[in-house]
Backbone as CSV, one residue per row, in Angstrom:
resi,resn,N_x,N_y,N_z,CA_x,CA_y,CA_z,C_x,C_y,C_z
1,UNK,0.831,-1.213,0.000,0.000,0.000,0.000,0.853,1.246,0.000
2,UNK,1.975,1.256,0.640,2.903,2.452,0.813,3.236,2.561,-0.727
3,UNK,3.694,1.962,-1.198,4.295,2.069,-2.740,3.644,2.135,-3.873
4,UNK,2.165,2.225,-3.649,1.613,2.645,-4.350,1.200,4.107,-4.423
5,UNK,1.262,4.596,-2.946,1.592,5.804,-2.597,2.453,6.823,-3.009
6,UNK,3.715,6.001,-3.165,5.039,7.042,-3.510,4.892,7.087,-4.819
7,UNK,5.166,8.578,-5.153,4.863,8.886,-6.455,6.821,9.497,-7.206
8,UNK,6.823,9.779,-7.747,7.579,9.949,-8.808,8.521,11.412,-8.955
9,UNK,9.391,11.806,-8.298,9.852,13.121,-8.356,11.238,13.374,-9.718
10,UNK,11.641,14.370,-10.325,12.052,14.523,-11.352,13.458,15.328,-10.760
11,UNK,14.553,14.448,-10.384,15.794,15.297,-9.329,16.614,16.057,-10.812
12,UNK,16.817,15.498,-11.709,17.577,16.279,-13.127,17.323,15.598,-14.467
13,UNK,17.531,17.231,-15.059,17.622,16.644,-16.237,19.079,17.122,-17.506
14,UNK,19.291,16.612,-18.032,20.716,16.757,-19.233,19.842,16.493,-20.680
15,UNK,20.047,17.460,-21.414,19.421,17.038,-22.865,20.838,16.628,-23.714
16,UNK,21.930,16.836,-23.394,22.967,15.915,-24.156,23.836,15.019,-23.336
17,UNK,23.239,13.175,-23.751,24.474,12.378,-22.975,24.517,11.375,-24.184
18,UNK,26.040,11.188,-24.235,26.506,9.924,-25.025,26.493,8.808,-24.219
19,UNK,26.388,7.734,-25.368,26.351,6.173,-24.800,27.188,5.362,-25.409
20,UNK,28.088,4.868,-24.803,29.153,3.807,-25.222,29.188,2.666,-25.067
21,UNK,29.452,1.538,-25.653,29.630,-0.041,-25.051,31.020,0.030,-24.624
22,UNK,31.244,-0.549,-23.987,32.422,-1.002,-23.081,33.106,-1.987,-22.813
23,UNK,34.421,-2.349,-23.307,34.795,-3.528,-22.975,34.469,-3.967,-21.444
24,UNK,34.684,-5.441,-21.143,34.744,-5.773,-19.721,35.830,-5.502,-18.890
25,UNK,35.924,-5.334,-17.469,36.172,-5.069,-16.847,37.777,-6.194,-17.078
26,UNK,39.029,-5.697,-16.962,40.323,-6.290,-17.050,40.523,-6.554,-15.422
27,UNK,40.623,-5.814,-14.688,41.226,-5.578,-13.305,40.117,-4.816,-12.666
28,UNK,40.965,-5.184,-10.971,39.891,-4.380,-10.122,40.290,-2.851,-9.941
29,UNK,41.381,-2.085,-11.397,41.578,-1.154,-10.959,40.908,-0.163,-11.449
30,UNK,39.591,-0.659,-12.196,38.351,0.154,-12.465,38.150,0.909,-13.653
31,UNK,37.358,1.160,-14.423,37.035,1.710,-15.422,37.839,2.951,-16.095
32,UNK,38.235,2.980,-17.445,39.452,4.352,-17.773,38.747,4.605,-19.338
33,UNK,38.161,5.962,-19.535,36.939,6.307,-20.303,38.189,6.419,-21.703
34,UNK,39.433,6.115,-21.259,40.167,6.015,-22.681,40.413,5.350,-23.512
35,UNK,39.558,3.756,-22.702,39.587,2.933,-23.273,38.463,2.619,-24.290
36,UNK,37.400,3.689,-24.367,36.132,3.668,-24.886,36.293,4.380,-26.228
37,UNK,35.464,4.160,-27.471,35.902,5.043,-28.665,34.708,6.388,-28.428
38,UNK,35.376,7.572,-27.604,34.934,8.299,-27.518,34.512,9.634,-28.644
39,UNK,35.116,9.240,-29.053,34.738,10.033,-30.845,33.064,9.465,-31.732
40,UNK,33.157,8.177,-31.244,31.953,7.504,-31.924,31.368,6.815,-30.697
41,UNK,30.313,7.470,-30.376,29.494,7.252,-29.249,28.184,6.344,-30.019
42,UNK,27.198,5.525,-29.221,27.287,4.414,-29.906,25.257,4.767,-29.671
43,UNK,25.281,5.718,-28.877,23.819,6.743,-29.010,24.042,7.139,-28.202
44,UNK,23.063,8.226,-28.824,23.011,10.131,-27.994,21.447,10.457,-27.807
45,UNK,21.188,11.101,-26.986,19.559,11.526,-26.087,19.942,12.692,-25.378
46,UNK,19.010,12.187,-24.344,18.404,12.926,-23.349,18.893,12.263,-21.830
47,UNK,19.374,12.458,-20.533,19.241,12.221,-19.630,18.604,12.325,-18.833
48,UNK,17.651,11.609,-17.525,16.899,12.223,-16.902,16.593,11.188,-15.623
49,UNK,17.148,11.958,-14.251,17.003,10.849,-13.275,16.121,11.151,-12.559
50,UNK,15.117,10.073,-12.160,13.666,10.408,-11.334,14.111,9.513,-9.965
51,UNK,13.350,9.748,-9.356,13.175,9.337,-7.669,11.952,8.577,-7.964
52,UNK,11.995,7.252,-6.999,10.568,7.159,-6.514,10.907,6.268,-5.257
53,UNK,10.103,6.592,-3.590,10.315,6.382,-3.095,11.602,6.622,-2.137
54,UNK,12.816,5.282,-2.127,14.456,5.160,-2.055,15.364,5.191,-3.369
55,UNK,14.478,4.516,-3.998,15.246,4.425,-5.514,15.685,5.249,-6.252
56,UNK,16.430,5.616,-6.911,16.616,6.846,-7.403,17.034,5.846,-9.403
57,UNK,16.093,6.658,-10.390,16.286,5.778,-12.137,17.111,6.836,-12.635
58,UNK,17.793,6.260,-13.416,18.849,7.071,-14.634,17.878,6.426,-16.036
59,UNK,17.596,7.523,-16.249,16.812,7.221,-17.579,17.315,7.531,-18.922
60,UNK,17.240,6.824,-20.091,18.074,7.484,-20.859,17.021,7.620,-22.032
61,UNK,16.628,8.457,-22.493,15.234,9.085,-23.424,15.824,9.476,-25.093
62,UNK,15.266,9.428,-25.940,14.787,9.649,-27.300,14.899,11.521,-27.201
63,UNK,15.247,12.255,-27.308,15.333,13.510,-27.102,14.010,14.256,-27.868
64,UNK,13.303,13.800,-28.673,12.352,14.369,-29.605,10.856,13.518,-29.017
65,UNK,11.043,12.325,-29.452,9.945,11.637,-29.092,9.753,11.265,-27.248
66,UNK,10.890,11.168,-26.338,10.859,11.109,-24.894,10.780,9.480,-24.992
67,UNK,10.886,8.661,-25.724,10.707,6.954,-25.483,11.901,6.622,-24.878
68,UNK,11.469,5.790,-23.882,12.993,5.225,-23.383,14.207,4.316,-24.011
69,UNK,14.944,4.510,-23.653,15.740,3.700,-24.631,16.575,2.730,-23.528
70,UNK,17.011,3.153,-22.283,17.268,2.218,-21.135,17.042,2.867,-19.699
71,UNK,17.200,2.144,-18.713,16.871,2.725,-17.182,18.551,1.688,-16.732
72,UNK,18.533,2.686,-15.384,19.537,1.885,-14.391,18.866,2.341,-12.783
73,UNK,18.047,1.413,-12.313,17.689,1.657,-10.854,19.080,1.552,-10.041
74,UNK,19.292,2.684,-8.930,19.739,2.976,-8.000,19.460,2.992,-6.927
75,UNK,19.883,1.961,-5.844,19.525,2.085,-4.689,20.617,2.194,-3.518
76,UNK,21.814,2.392,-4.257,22.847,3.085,-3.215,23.902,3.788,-4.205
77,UNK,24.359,4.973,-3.552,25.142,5.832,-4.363,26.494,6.100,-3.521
78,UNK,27.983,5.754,-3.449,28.398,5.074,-4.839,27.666,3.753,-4.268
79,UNK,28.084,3.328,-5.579,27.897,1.458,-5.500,27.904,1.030,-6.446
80,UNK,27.695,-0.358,-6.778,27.342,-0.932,-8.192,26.454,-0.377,-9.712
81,UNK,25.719,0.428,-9.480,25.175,0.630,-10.292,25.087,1.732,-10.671
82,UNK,26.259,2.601,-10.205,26.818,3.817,-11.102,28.486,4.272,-10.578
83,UNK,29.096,3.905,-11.318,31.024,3.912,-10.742,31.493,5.248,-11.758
84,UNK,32.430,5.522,-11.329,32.829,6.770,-11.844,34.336,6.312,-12.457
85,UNK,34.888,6.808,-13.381,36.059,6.081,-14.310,37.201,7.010,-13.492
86,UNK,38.345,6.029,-13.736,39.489,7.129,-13.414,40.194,7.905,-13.637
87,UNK,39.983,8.529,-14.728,40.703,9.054,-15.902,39.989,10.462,-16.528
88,UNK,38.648,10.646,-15.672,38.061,11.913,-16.212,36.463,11.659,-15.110
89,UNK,36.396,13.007,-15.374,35.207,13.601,-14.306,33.680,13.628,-14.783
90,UNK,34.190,13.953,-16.441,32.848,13.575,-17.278,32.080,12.324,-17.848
91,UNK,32.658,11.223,-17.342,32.452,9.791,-17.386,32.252,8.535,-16.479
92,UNK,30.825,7.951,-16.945,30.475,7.044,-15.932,30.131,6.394,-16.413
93,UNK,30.088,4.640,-15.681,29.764,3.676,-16.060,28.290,3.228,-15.314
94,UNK,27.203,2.843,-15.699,26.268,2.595,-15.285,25.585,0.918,-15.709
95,UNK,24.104,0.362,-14.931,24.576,-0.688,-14.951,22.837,-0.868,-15.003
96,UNK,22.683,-0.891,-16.732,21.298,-0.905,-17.428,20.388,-2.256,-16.790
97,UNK,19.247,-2.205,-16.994,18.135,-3.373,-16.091,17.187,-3.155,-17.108
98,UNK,16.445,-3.984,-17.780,15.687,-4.360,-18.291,14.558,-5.385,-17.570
99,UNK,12.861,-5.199,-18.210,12.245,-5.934,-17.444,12.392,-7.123,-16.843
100,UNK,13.102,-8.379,-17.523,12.862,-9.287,-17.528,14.248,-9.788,-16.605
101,UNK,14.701,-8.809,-15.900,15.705,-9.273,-15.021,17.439,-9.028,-15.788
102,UNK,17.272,-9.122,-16.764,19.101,-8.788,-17.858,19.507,-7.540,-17.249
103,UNK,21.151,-7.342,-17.095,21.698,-6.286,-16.733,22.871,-6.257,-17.629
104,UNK,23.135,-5.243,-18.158,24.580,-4.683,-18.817,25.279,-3.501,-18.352
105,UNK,26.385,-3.367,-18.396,27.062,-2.369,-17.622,27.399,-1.672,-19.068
106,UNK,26.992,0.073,-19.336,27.484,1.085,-20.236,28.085,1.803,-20.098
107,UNK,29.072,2.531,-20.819,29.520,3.965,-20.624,28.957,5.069,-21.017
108,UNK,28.149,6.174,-20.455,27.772,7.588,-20.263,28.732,8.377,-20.421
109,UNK,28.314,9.780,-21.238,29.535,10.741,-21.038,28.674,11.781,-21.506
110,UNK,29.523,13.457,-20.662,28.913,14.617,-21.335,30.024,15.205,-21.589
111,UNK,29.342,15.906,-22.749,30.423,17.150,-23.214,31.137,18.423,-22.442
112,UNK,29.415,18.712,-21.314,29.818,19.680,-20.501,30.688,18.776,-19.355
113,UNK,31.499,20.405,-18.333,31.802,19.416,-17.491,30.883,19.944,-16.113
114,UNK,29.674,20.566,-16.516,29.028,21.199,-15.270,27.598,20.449,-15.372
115,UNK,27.315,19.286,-16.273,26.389,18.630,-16.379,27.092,17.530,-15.579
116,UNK,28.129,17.046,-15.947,28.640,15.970,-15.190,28.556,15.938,-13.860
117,UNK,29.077,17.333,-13.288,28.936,18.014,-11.774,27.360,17.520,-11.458
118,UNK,26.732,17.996,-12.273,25.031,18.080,-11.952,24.762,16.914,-11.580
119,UNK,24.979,16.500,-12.213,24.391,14.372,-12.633,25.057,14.010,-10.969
120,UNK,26.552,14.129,-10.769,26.712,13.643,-9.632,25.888,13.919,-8.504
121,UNK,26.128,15.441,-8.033,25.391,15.713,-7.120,23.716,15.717,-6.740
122,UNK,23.040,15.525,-7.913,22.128,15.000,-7.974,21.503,13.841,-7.135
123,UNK,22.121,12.260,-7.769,22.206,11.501,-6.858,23.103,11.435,-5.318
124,UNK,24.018,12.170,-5.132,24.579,12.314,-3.368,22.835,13.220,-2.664
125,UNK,22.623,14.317,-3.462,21.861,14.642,-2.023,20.612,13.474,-2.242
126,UNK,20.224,12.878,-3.465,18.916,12.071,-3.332,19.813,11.212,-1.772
127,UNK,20.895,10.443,-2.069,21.154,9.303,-1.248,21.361,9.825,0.242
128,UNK,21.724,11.123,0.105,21.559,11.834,2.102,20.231,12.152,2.161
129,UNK,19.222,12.074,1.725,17.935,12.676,2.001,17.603,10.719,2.701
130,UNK,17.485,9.822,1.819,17.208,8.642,1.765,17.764,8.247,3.417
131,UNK,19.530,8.926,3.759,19.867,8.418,5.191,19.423,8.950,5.885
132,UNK,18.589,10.224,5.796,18.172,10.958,7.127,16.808,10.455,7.074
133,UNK,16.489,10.158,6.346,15.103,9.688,6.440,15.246,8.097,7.346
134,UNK,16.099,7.373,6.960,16.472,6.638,7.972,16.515,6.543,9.332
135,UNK,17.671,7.443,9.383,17.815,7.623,10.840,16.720,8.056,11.573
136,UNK,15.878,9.400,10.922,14.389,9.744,12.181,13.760,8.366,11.754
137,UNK,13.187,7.749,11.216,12.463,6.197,11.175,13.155,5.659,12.499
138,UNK,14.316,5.570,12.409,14.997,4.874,13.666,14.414,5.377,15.103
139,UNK,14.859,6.410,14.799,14.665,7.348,16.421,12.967,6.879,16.651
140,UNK,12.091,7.154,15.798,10.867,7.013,16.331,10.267,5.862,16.585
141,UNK,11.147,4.863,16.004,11.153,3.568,16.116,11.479,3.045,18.030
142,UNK,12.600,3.673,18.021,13.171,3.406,19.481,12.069,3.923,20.574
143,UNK,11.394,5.435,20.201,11.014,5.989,21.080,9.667,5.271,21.269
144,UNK,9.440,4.782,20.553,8.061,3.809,21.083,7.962,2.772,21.195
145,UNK,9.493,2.456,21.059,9.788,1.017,22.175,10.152,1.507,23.767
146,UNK,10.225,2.418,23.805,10.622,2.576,25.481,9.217,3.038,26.129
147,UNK,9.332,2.433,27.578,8.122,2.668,28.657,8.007,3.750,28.534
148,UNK,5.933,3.841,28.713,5.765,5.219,28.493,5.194,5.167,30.172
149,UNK,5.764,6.582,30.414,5.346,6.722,31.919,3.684,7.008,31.930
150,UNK,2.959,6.399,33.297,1.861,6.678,33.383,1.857,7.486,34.593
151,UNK,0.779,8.867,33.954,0.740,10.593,34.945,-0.581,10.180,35.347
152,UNK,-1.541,9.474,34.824,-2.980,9.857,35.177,-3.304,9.324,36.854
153,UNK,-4.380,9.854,37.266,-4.632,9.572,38.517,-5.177,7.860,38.701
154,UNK,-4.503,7.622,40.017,-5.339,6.209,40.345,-6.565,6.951,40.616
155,UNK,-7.125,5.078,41.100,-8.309,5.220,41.695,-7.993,5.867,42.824
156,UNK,-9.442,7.163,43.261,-9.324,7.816,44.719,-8.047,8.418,45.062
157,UNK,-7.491,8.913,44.174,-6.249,9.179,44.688,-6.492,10.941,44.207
158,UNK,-6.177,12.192,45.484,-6.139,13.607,44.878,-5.286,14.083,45.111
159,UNK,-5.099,15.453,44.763,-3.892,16.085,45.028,-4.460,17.574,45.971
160,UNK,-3.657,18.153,46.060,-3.982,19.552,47.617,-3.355,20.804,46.395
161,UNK,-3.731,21.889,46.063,-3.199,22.634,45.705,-2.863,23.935,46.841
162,UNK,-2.204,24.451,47.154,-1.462,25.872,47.556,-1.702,27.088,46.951
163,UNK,-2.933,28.221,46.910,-2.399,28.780,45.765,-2.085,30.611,46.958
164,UNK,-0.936,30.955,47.033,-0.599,31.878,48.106,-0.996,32.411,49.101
165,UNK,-1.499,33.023,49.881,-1.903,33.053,51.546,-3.823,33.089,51.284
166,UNK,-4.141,32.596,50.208,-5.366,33.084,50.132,-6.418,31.765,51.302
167,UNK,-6.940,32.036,51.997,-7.474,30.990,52.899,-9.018,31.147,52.896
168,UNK,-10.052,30.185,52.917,-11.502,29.824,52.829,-12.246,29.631,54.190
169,UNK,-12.802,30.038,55.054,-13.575,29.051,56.140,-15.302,28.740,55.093
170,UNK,-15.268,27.757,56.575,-16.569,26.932,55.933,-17.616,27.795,55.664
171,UNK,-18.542,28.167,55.077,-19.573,28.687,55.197,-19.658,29.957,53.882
172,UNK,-18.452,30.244,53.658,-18.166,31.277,52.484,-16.826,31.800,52.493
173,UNK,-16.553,32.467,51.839,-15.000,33.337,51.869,-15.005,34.191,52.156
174,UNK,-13.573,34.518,53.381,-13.439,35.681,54.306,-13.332,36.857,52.774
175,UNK,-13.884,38.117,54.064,-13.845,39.377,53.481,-13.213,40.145,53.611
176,UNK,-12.342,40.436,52.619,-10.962,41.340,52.252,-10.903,42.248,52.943
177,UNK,-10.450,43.050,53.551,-9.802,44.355,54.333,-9.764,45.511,53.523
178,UNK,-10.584,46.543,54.111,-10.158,47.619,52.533,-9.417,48.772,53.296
179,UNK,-8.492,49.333,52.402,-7.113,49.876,52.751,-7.475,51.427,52.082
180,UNK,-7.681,52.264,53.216,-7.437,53.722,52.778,-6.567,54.427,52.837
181,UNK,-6.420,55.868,51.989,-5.296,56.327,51.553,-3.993,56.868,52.783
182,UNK,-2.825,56.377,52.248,-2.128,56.218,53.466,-1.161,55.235,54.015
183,UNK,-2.400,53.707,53.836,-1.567,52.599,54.204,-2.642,52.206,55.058
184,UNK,-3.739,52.753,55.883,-4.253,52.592,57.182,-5.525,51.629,56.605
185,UNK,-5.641,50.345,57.595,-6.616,49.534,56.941,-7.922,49.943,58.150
186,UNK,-8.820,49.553,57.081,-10.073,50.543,57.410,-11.072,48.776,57.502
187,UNK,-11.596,48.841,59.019,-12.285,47.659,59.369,-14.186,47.710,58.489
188,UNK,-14.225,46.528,57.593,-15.699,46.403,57.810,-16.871,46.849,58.372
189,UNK,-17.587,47.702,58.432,-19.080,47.623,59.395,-19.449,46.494,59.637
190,UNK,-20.213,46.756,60.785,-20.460,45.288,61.230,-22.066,45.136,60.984
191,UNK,-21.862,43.778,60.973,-23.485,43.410,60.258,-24.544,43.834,60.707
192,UNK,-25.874,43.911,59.795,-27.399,44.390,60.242,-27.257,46.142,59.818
193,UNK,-26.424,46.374,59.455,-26.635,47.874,58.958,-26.156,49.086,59.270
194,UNK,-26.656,50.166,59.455,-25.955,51.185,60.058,-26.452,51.231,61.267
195,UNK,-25.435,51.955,62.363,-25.791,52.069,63.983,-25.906,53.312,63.931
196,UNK,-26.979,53.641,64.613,-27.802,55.277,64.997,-27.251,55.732,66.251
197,UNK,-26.487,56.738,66.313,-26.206,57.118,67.547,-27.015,58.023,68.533
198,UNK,-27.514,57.719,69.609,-28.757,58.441,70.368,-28.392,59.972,70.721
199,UNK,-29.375,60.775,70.503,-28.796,62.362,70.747,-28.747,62.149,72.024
200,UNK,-28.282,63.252,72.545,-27.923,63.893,73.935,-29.117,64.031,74.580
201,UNK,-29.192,63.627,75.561,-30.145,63.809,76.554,-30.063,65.406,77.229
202,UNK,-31.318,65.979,76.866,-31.489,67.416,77.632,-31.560,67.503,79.096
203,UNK,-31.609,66.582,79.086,-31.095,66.782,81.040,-29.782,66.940,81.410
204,UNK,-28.579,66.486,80.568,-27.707,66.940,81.078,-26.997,68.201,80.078
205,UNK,-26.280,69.082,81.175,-26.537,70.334,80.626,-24.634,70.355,80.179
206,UNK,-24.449,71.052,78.703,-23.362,71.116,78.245,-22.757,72.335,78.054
207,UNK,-21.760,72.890,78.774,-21.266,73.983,78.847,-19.529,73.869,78.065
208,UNK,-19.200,74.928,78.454,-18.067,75.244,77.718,-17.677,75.921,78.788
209,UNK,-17.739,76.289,79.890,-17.031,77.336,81.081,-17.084,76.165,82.292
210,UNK,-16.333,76.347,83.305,-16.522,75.960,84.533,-17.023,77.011,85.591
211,UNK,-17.862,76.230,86.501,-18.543,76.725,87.692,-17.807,77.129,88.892
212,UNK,-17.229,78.164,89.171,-16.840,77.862,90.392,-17.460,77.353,91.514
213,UNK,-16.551,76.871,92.457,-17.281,76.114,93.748,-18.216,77.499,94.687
214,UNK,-18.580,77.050,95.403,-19.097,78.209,96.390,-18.215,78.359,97.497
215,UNK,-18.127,80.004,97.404,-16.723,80.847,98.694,-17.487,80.455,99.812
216,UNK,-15.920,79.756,100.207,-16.337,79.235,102.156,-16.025,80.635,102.416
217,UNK,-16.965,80.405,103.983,-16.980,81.286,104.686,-15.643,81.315,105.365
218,UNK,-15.306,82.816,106.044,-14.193,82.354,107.018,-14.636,82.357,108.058
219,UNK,-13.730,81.062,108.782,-14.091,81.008,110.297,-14.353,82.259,111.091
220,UNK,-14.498,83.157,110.961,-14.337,84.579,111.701,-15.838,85.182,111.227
221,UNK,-16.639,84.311,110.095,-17.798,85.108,110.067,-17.985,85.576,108.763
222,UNK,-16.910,85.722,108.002,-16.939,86.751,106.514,-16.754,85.785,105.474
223,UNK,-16.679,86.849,104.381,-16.073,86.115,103.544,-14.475,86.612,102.736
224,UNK,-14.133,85.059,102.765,-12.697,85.292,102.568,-12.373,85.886,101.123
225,UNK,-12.145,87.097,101.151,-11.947,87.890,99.544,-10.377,87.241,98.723
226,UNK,-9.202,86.960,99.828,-8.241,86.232,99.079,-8.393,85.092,98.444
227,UNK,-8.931,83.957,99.313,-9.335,82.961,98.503,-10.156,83.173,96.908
228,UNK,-11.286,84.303,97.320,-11.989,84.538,95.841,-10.668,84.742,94.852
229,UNK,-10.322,85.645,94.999,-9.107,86.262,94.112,-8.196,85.255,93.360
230,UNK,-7.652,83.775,94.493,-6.883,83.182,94.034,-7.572,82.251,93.173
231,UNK,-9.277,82.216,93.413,-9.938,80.932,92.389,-9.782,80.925,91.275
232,UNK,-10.074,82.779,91.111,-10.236,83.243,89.900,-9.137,83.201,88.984
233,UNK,-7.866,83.452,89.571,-6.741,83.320,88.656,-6.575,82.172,88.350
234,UNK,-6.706,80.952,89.095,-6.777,79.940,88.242,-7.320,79.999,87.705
235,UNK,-8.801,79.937,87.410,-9.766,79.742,86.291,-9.648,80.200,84.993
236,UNK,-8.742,81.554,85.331,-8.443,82.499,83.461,-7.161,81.928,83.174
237,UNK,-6.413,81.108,84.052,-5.284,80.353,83.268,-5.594,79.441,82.941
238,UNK,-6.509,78.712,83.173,-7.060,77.719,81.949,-7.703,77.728,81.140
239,UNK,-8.786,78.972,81.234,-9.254,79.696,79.372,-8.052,80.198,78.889
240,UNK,-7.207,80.362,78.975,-6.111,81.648,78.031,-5.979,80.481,77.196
């Protein structure tokens, strides 16, 4: 089902590549594009490498009509199925697949040498995209093999929260303190409403002066005029 999914991306294209046959391989000291008759290339197209999925195709196309003329699936870069010669930068050997299972190994070549550049780097970042895609598969792979902790509550089981000096009694929530200007906290009235304060009773009588006492007599019969004298000076030193 996945692979029917993955669809088909288009990483480059070259509208001039030659195609060579190639002798076989002499030694393991690898392919030398001088050994190829590079003057008479043996067909010429179109290049064009698609993605699908991991795979990465080297396609080799009809330049007018677009018909294929061969593929080389890639599924690791370097590797077998595209080697690079030793003897030049613009030449590669690739390693054709046909339906029915047949493989032949060809020689490729461009004229430019910034198509050649292209073509390479082409397939390196397809094949680092392919390892990083790996590696997160991995990681998420691991991470859901390891125990997952369980947060939720048991049965009956609560927790107490704290939330700063704010405190509740039973019955409702205490009533805040209100703070007038200054700093000075100013107490609540107390319940049932306002308190009426009772006027003054007219029986008792409110002055602003004091009474003097009544002048003793003096033992001798009279009245003592010094004593008056001295009452009085007190009395105007405490109005002044």
């Amino acid at each position: 089902m996945a692979a029917e999914l993955e669809y088909e991306s288009v990483l480059c294209v070259k509208p001039d590549v030659s195609v060579y046959r190639i002798p076989p391989r002499a030694s393991n000291r690898g392919y030398r594009a001088s050994d190829w008759k590079l003057d008479q290339p043996d067909w010429t197209g179109r290049l064009r490498i698609t993605s699908k999925g991991k795979i990465a195709y080297i396609k080799l196309e009809d330049k007018v009509s677009g018909e294929l003329f061969a593929q080389a699936p890639v599924e690791q870069y370097p590797g077998i199925a595209v080697e690079t010669v030793t003897d030049s930068s613009r030449y590669f050997v690739i390693r054709i697949q046909d339906g029915t299972g047949r493989s032949a190994f060809i020689g490729i070549g461009f004229s430019d040498r910034g198509d050649a550049f292209d073509f390479n780097v082409s397939l390196q970042d397809h094949f680092k995209w392919v390892k990083q895609e790996s590696e997160i598969s991995k990681e998420s792979q691991e991470m859901d093999n390891r125990p997952k902790l369980d947060l939720g509550f048991k049965e009956g089981q609560t927790i107490k929260l704290s939330i700063g000096n704010i405190t509740t009694k039973k019955g409702g929530a205490s009533r805040p303190k209100t703070t007038a200007a200054g700093g000075l906290s100013l107490l609540p009235p107390p319940p049932g409403g306002r308190v009426t304060i009772p006027p003054p009773s007219s029986s008792v009588a409110i002055s602003n002066h004091v009474t003097p006492p009544p002048v003793p007599k003096s033992s001798h019969g009279g009245t003592d005029a010094g004593m008056l004298h001295k009452w009085n000076h007190i009395v105007y030193n405490l109005w002044d």
